[in-house]
C-alpha positions in Angstrom: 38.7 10.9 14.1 37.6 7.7 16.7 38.3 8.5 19.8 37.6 5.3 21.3 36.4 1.6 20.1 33.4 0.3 21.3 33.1 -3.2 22.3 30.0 -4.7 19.6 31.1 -2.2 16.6 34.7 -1.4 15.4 36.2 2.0 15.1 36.7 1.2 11.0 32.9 0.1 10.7 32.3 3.4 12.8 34.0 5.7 10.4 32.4 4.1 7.6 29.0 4.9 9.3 29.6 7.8 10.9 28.3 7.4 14.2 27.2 10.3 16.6 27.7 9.4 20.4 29.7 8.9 23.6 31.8 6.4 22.8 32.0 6.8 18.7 33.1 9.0 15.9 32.1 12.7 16.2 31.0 14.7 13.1 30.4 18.3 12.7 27.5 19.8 11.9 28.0 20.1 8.5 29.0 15.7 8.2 25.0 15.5 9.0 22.1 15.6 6.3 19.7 17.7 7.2 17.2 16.9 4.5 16.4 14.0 2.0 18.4 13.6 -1.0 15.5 13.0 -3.5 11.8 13.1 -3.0 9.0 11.9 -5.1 6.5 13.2 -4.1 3.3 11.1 -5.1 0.3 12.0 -2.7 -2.4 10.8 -5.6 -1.9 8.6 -8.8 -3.9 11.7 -10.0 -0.5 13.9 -10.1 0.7 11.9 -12.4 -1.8 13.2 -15.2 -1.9 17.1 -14.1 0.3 19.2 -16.2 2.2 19.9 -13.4 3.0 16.1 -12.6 4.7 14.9 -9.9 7.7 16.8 -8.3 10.7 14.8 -7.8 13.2 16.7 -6.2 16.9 16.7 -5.8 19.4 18.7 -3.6 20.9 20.7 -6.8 24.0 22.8 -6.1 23.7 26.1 -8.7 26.4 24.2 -10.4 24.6 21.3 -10.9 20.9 23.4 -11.8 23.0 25.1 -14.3 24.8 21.6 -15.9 21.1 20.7 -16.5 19.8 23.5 -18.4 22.8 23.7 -20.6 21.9 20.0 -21.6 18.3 21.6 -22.0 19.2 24.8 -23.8 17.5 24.0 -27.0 14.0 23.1 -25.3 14.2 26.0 -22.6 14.6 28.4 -25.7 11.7 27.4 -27.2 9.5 27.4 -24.2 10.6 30.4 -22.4 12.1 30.8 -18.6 8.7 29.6 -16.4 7.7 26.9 -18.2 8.0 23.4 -17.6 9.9 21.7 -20.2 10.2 17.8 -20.9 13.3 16.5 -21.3 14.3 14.2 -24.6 14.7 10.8 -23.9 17.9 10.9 -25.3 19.4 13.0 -22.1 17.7 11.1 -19.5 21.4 9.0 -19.7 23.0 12.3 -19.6 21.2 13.8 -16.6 21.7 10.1 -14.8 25.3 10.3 -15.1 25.5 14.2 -13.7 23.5 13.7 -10.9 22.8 10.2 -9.9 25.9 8.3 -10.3 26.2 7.9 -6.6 23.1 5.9 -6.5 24.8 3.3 -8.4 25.7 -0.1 -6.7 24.2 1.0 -3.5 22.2 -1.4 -1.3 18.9 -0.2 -1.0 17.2 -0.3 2.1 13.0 0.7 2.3 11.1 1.4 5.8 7.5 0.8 5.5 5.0 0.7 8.3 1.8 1.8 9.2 0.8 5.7 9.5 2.8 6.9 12.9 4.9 3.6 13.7 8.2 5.6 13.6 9.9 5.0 10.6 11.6 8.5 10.5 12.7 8.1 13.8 14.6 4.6 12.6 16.0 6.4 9.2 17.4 8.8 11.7 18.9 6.4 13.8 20.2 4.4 10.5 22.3 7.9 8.7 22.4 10.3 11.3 19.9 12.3 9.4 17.8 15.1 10.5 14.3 14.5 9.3 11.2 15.6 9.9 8.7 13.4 12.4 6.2 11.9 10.2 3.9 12.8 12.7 4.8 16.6 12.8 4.8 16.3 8.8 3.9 13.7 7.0 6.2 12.3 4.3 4.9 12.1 0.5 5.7 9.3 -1.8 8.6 8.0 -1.9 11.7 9.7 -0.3 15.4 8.7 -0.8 18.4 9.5 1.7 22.3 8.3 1.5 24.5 8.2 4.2 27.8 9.9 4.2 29.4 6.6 4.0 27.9 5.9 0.5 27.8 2.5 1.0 23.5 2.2 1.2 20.4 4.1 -0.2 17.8 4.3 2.3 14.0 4.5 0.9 11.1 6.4 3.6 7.9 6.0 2.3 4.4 8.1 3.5 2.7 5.6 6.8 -0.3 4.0 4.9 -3.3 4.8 6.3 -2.5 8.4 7.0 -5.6 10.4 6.9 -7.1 11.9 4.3 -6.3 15.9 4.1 -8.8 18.3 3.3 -6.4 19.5 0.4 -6.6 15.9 -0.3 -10.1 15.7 -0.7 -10.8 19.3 -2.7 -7.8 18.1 -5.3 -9.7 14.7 -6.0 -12.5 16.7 -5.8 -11.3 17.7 -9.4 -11.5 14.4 -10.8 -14.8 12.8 -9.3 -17.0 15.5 -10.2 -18.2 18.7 -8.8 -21.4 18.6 -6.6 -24.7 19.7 -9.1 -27.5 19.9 -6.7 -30.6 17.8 -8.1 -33.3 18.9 -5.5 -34.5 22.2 -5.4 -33.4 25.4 -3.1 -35.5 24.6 0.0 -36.2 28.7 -0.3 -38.8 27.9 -3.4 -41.0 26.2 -1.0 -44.0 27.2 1.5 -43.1 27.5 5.3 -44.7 24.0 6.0 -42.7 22.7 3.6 -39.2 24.1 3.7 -38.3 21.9 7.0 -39.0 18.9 4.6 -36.7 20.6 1.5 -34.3 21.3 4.0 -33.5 17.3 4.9 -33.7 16.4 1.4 -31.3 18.8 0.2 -29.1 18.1 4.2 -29.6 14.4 2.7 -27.9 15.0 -1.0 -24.7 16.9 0.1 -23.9 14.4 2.6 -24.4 11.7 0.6 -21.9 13.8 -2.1 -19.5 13.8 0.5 -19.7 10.3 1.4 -19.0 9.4 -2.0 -16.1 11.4 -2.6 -14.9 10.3 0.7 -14.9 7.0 -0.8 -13.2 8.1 -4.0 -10.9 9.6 -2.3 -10.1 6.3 -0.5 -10.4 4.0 -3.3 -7.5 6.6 -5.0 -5.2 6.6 -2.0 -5.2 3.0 -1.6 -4.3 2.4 -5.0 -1.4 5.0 -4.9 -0.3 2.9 -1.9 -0.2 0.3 -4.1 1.6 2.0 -7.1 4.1 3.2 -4.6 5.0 0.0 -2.9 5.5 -1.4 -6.1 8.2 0.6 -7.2 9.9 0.4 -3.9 9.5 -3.5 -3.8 11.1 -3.2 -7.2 14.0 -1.0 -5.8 14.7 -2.6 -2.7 16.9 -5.0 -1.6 15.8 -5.2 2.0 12.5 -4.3 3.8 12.4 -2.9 7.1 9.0 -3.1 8.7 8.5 -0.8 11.7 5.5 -1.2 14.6 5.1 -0.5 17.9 3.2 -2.8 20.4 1.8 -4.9 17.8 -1.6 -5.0 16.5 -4.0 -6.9 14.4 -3.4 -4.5 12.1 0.2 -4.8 12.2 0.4 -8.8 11.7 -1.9 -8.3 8.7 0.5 -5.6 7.3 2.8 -7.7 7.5 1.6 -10.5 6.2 0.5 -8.8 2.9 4.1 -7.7 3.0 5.5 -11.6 3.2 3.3 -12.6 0.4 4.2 -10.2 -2.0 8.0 -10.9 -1.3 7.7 -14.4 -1.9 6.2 -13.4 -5.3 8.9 -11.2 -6.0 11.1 -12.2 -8.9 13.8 -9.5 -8.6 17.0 -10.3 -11.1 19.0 -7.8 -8.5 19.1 -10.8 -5.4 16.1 -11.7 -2.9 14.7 -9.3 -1.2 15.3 -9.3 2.7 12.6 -8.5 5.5 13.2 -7.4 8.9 10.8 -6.4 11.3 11.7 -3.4 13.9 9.8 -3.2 17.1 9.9 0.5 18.2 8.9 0.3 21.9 8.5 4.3 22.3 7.1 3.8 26.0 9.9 1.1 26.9 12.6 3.1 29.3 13.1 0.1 31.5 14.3 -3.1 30.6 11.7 -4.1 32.4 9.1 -2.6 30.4 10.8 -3.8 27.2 11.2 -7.4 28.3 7.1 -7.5 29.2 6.4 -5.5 25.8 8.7 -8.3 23.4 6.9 -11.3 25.6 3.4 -10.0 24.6 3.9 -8.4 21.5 6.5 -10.8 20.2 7.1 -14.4 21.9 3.4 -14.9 22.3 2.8 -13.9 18.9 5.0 -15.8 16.8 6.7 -19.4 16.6 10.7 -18.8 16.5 13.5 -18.4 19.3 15.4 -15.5 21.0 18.7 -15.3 19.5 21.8 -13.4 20.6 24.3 -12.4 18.4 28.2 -12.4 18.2 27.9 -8.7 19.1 25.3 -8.9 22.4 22.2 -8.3 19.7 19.4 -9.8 21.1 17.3 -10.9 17.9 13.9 -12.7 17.5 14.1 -14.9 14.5 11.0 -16.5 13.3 10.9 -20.3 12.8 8.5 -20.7 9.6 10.2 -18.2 7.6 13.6 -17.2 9.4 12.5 -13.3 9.5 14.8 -11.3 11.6 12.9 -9.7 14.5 15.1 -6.2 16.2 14.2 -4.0 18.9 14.5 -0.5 19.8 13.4 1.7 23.2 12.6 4.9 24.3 15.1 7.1 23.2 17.8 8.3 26.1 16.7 6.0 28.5 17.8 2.9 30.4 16.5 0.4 27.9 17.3 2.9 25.2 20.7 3.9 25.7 21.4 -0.1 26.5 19.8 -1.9 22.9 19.3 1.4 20.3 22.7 1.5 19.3 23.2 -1.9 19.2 20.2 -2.7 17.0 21.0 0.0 14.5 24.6 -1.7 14.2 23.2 -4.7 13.6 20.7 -3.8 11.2 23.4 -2.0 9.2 26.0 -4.7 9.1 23.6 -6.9 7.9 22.4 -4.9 5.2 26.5 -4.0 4.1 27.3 -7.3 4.3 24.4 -9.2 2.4 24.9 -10.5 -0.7 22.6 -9.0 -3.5 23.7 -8.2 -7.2 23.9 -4.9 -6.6 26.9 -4.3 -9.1 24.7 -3.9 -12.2 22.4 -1.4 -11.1 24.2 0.8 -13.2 21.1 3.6 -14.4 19.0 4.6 -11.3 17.1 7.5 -13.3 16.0 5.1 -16.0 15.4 2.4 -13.9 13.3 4.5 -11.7 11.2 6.2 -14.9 10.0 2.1 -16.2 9.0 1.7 -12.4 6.9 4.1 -12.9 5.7 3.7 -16.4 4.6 -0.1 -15.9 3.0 0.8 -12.7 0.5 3.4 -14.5 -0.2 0.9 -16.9 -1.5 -1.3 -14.7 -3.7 1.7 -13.4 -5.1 3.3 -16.6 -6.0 1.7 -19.9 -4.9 4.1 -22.6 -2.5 3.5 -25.1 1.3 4.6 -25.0 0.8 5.2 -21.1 4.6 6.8 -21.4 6.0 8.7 -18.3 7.9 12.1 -18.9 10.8 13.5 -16.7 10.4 17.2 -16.7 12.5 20.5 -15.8 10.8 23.3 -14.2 12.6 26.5 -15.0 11.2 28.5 -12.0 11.6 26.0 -9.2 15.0 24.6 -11.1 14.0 21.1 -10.4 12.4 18.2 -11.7 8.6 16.2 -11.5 7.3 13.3 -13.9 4.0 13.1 -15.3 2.1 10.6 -18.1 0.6 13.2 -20.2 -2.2 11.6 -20.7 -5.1 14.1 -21.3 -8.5 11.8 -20.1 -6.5 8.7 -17.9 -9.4 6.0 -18.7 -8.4 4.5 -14.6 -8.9 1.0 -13.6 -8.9 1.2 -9.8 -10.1 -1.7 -8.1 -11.5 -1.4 -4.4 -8.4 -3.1 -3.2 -7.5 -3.7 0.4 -4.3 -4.2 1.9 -4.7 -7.6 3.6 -3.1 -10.8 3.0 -5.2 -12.0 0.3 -5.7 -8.9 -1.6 -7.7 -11.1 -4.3 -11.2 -10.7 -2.3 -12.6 -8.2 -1.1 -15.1 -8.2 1.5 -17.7 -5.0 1.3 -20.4 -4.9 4.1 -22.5 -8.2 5.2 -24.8 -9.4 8.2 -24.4 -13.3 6.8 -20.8 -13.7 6.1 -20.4 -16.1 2.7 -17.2 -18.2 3.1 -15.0 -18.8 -0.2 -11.9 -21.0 -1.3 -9.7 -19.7 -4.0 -7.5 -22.6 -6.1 -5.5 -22.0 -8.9 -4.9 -24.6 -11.3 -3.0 -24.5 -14.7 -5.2 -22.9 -16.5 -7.8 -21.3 -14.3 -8.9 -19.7 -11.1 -11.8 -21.5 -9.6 -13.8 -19.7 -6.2 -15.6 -22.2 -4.5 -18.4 -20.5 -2.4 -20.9 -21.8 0.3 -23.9 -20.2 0.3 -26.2 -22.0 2.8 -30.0 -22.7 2.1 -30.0 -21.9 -1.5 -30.7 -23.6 -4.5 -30.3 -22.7 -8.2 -33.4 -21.0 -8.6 -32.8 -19.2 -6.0 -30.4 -16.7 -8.1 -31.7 -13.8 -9.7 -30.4 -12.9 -13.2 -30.1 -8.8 -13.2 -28.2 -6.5 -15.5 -27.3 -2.7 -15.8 -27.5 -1.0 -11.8 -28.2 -3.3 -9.0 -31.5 -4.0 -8.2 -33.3 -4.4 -4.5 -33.1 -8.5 -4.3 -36.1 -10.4 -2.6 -35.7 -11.4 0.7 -34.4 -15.7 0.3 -32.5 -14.6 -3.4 -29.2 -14.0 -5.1 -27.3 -12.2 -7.6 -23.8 -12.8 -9.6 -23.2 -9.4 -10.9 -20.1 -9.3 -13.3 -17.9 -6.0 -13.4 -16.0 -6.4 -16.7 -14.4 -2.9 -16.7 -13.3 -3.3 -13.1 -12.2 -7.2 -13.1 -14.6 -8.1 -9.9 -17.6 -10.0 -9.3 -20.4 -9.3 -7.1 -22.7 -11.8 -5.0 -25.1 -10.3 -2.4 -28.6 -10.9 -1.2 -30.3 -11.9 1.9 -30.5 -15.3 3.8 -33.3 -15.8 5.9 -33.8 -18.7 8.3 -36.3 -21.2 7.3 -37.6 -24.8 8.8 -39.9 -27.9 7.4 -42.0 -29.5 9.2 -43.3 -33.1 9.1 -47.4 -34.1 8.1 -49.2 -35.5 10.4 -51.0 -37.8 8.9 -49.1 -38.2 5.0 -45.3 -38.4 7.0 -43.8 -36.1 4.5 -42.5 -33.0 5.4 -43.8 -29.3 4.3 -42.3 -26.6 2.3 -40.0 -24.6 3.9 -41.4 -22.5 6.5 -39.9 -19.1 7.7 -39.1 -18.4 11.4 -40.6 -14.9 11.1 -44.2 -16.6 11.5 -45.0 -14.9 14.7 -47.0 -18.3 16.1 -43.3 -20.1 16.5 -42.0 -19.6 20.0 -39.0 -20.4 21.9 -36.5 -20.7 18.8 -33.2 -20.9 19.7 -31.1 -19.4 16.9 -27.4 -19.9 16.6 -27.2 -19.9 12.7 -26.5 -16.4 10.9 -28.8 -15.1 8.2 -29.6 -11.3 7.0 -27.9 -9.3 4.4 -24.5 -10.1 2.3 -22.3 -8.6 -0.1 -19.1 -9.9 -1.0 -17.1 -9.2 -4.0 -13.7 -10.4 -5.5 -11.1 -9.0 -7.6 -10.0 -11.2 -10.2 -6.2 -10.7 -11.7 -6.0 -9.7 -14.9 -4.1 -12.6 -16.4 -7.7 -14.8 -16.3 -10.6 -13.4 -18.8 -12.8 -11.9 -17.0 -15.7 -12.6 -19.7 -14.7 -16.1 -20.8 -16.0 -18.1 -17.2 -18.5 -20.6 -15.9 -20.2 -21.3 -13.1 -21.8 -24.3 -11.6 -24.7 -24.5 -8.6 -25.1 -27.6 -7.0 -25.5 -28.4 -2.7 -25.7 -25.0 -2.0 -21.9 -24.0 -3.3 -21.5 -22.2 -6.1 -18.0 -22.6 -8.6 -17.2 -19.7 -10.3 -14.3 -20.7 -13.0 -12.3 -17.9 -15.1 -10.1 -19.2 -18.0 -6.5 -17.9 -18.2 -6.2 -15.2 -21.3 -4.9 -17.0 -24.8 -1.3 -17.1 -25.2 0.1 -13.7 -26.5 -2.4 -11.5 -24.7 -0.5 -8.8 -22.8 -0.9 -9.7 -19.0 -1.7 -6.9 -16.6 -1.6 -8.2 -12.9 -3.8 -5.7 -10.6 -4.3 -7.9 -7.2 -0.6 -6.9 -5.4 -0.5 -5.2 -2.3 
């Protein structure tokens, strides 16, 4: 029972939350969750197609494991004890209503941040629960707690950017290709050679390596991808966490705005807050000079303080809520923490989103996921499958899809995840405008003309030094420019008073040039979404800016959009 009131937070809103402190509600020990209630647990869109799939897992009481295989009794029969058995579509309503009826209704709250920003650390703050440090052990996918109260669902997702595991690498390992060594043993060689053998054969591992490091990447981003997707799907607020705020941060976030504000979701608008988790602050002090240089310097808005002594940053451009938190235990902590979870959570209770007809979690869950692989892989009839493993008595989903024919663009998370930019010593600028019907890059490239651009097919050639190429990826959705700029001058005739070809500074008889234009190498290439054909385009050359045009598909065409976060 309360023992006492506090004075921002009620002793009803208390009970309903079950708060653990001084001057609130105590629980016992067993009132506190000590683990998630459901995990997905999606390290590489590459699960999905294993036989084993992706485990999604559920605190089952025997009770409940036995209600499940009594619905399965027929398929277990037939496949024995260890196997894993895939459940009918037709009990997928029946398994929803035994063991995820209290996710109906809820609202749903998702933490997202960069790798190591302390969103466990929040989610234990938010339901008293006792996870596990992301940085001690990293979380997987997507995992799902609910407070005693029953009144939220709270979504933790892994960091992104999280590095890349050994186990990681060796399981994608699987899917890229095993290294076949092409130069011979350095052993079959004379002594004066074998030094040589050696560094070509040094040379083609590493460069293995480096390209399965990149594979590796190139999969984990997009998994990001697939997995934010669902969770902007299930969510009805965001909650960003960062520290002292970075570039990296601001872009984060950015991306995050701009695929809210392209969120259509029939459930209410999806709400964003940004928690600032000052792990060093213990002063007020510190925490004051940390908000003013990570915060008030940074963004155009006003310092607000609530009804209940909340001190809130709220952004002017796009009202987003801005909280705070401190080191926790200590002066600054003991006198905001609280009071900023309180806040948060009142907010969240209190908002106003549709949740009353999210009825059918399970199902609702499985489509996520089934439109999200179809985005990913081209095959036909990319169906998703909820199985039951008879020897860990819990569930995983897979696609069975025996040879996934993947469409994984090299996609960034940045603000404008349409481009892309891969490596350059020239940087070539570019506008993107959309119009009714088409999506139309305009692109400067300096110095160049139309003859200039060199027409290549099949793998990329070397280009001479002054050229361009426009190389179209039609399985991928991306083109390609890249080339090299190099400086050039004119000078004027003597005695005719026209002026020369173009003359290149590397002529070693000019002296003194003073060079504040870039030139060198470039390579840029952009993702197109899937709605415009990527064969049906045109291009124009004129001034030294190219126009790239791509044509929406015809009506009717199934549209597959590839270019979110």
């Amino acid at each position: 029972m309360c023992r006492e009131k506090t004075q921002n937070v009620n002793c009803k809103f208390q009970k309903r939350f079950f708060w653990v402190s001084k001057k609130t509600c105590i629980l016992s020990s067993s009132e506190i969750m000590t683990n998630y209630d459901l995990v997905y647990g999606l390290e590489t869109i590459s699960n999905l197609f294993s036989h084993a799939g992706v485990p999604f897992t559920l605190q089952l009481s025997p009770e409940q494991q036995s209600s499940v295989e009594k619905l399965l009794e027929k398929e277990i029969s037939e496949r024995g004890e260890d196997a894993v058995v895939g459940i009918p579509n037709n009990q997928i309503s029946k398994i929803n209503e035994l063991l995820f009826k209290k996710y109906d209704s809820l609202a749903r709250v998702s933490v997202l941040g960069l790798f190591n920003r302390g969103k466990t650390f929040l989610l234990n703050g938010l339901c008293m629960a006792n996870h596990n440090s992301s940085f001690k052990e990293h979380t997987e996918g997507i995992s799902i707690s609910i407070p005693e109260s029953g009144q939220i669902m709270i979504i933790d997702s892994a960091g992104t950017n999280v590095p890349l595991t050994k186990e990681f690498l060796d399981f994608e390992r699987d899917h890229f290709g095993k290294l076949e060594l092409q130069t011979e043993d350095p052993d079959n060689f004379e002594f004066s050679e074998r030094e040589e053998a050696f560094k070509r054969r040094e040379t083609e591992i590493a460069n293995y390596h480096s390209e399965l490091t990149h594979f590796a990447i190139v999969r984990k981003k997009n998994t990001e991808v697939f997995l934010q997707k669902i969770i902007f799907q299930l969510s009805n607020v965001i909650i960003i966490v960062v520290n002292e705020m970075t570039w990296a941060d601001q872009q984060y976030i950015s991306s995050i705005i701009a695929n809210i504000n392209k969120s259509k979701s029939k459930y209410g608008a999806i709400k964003l807050m940004v928690v600032h988790n000052y792990k060093s602050a213990a002063s007020m002090d510190d925490f004051h000079k940390l908000r003013k240089m990570y915060v008030t310097d940074v963004y155009h808005g006003n310092l607000t303080q609530t009804t209940k002594d909340v001190e809130i940053y709220v952004e002017s451009k796009n009202n987003i809520q801005h909280v705070f938190l401190c080191k926790d235990g200590s002066e600054a902590g003991d006198k905001i923490n609280r009071k900023s979870l309180d806040y948060i959570l009142m907010n969240v209770v209190g908002g106003n989103f549709a949740t009353a007809i999210r009825k059918d979690f399970l199902n609702e869950f499985l489509q996520y996921n089934e439109n999200r692989i179809s985005e990913i892989v081209r095959n036909e009839g990319n169906k998703v499958q909820l199985c039951w493993n008879m020897a860990n008595k819990n569930f995983s989903i897979r696609a069975p899809v025996s040879n996934p024919n993947y469409i994984l663009p090299t996609i960034d998370i940045t603000p404008d995840s349409s481009m892309v930019l891969k490596s350059n010593d020239f940087l070539i600028e570019a506008d993107v405008i959309v119009d009714e019907s088409s999506l139309i890059f305009a692109i400067d490239l300096p110095g160049f003309s139309e003859k200039d651009l060199v027409n290549q097919t099949g793998t990329p050639k070397k280009i001479p030094s002054g050229k361009f190429t426009i190389q179209v990826d039609e399985i991928n959705y991306t083109f390609t420019i890249h080339g090299s700029r190099e400086l050039q001058f004119r000078k004027l005739h003597p005695n005719l008073g026209r002026f020369s070809s173009a003359v290149p500074y590397a002529n070693k008889k000019y002296t003194n040039v003073s060079i504040e234009r870039t030139f060198g190498l470039f390579r840029r290439e952009f993702v197109v979404p899937r709605k415009y054909d990527i064969t049906n385009y045109k291009q124009h050359f004129e001034n030294g800016e190219l126009t790239m045009i791509f044509l929406q598909r015809s009506q009717g065409t199934k549209v597959i959009e590839l270019t979110d976060i």
